[in-house]
N, C-alpha and C positions, 0 to 999 in steps of 0.2 A: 399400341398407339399406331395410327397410319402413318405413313411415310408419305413424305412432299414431295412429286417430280420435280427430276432436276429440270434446268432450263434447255438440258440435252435432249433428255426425256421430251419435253412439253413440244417440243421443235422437232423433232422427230414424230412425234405424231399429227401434227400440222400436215396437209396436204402441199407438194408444191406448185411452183406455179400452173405450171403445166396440166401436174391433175386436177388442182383445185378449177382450172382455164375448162378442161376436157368435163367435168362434172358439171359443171355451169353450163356449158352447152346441152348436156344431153339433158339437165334439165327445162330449159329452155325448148328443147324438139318434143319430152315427152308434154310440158305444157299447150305446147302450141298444135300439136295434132294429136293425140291421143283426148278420148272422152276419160278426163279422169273426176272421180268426187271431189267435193269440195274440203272437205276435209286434208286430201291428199294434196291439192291444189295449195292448200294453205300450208300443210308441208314440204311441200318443194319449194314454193317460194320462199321459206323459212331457212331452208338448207341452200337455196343459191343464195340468198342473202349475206350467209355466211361465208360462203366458196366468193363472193365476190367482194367482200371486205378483207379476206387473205390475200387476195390478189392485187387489192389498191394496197394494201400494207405492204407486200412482196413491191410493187413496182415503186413505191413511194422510198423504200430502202436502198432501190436500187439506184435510184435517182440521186439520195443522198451519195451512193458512194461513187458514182458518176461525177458527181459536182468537186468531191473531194479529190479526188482522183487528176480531176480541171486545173484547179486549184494548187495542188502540188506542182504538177506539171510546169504553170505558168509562174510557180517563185523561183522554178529552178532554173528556166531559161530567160537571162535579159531580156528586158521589153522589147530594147533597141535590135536584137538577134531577130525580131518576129519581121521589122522590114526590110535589114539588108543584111549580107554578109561581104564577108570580107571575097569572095572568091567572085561574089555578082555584084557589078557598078549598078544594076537598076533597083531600084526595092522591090523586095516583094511584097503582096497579097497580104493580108493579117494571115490566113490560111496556112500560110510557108510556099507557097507556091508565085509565080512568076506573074503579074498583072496582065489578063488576057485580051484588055481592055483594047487592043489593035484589033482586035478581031472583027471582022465585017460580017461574021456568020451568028446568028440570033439563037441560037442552039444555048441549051439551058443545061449548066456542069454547077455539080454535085462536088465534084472534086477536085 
């Protein structure tokens, strides 16, 4: 009788992001300047098709555990903690950071 891959197994021979990311490109260059048959052309695009559905799955996983990760984050610290503390009379930023909103300079932060 065959034996089942475990889901270790199955996952381990998935590509990850990276190579599935690196595979997609070079198919993608061998598409786009090489003279290849159409046969093969229908190949490659078969096989990035694939490398690029592992990658929306990989980043869509990612996203989920990003959002969880948010989510924790935000039941552990008080609402009220996000605008002031006890050590600064001004509130802060949702950010955690100090309201830069004096500032006369048009310069665009990130952080």
């Amino acid at each position: 009788m065959a034996r089942r891959k475990s889901s270790a197994e199955t996952d381990s021979a998935a590509p990850s992001f990276e190579d599935a990311l690196a595979g997609l490109e070079s198919i993608v260059e061998a598409m786009e300047h090489e003279q290849l048959p159409l046969e093969e052309l229908v190949a490659c695009y078969e096989k990035g098709s694939a490398l690029l559905d592992r990658c929306e799955s990989i980043l869509q996983s990612a996203r989920g555990r990003i959002e969880l990760i948010t989510l924790r984050h935000q039941n552990v610290l008080e609402p009220s903690s996000l605008f002031h503390t006890e050590d600064s009379p001004e509130p802060l930023a949702p950010s955690g950071f100090p309201d830069d909103s004096d500032d006369d300079d048009d310069d665009i932060r990130l952080f």
